[in-house]
TIKE-517052 format. One record per residue (C-alpha): residue number from 1; x, y, z; residue in one letter. Coordinates in steps of 0.02 Angstrom, whole numbers, m for minus. Each point is the difference from the previous one (the first is absolute). Example, Ala and Ser with C-alpha at 12.3 -4.5 7.8 and 13.67 -1.06 7.14 Angstrom:
2
   num       px       py       pz   residu
     1      615     m225      390        A
     2       69      172      m33        S
REM end
This chain:
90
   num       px       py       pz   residu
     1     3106     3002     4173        X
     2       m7     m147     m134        X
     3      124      m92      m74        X
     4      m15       72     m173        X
     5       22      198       91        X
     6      149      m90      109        X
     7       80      m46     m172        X
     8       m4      154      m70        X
     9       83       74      144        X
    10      133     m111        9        X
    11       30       13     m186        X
    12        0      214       13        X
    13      122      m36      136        X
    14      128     m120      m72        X
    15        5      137     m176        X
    16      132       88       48        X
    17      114     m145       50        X
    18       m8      m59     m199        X
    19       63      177      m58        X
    20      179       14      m38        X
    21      109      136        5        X
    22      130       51     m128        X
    23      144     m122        6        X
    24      141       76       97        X
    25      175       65      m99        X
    26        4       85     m156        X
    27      m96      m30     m156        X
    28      123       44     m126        X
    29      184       31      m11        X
    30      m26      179      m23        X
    31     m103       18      163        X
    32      137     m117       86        X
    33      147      120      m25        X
    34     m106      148       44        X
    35      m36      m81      163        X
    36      177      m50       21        X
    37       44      183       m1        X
    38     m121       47      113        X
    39       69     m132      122        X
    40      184       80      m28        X
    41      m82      206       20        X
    42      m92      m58      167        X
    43      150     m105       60        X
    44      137      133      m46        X
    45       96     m101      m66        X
    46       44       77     m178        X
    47       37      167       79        X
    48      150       98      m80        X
    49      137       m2      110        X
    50       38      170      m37        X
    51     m136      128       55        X
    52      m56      117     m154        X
    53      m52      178       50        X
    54      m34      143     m105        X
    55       93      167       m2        X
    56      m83      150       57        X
    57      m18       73     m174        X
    58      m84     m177      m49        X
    59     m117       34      124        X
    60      m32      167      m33        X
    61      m69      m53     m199        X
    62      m91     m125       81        X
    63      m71      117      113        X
    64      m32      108     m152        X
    65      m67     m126     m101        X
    66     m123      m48      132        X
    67      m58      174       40        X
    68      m32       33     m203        X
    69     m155     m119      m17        X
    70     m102      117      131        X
    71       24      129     m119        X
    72     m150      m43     m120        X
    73     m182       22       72        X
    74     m134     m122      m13        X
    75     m152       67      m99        X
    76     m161      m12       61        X
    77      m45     m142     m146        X
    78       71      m87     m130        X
    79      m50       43     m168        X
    80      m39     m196      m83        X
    81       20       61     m168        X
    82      167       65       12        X
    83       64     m186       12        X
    84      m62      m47     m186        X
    85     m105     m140      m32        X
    86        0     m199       34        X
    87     m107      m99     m169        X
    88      m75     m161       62        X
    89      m75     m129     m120        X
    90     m157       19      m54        X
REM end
């Protein structure tokens, strides 16, 4: 192996070490309070203290409500005219 081949070896190695990764934290104040949430939902710490549950006639529409989207069939196909029409510039 020469020295020129040995260089380019090194130099494929070492590539990866002079890549750098996103900067840690959050990039914007909306994407900060988002992740402070989180932090509180996976901690537990903003639970209510008292428990919510939902009456047996609440989950009875629920139930209803649920069970009312298997009503429709799927057709076979889609029909792409039925949508209307999108204009592009010409």
């Amino acid at each position: 192996m020469n020295i020129r081949q040995g260089l380019c070896y090194l130099t494929l190695l070492t590539l990866p070490l002079s890549a750098h990764a996103i900067d840690t934290g959050p990039a914007s104040a909306q994407q900060q309070e988002t992740e402070g949430w989180l932090v509180l939902q996976s901690r537990n710490k903003a639970a209510s203290a008292k428990p919510q549950s939902a009456t047996a006639t609440e989950r009875e529409l629920a139930m209803q409500r649920w069970l009312k989207k298997y009503r429709y069939e799927i057709p076979d196909f889609y029909d792409p005219d039925a949508g209307g029409k999108i204009e592009g510039k010409n």
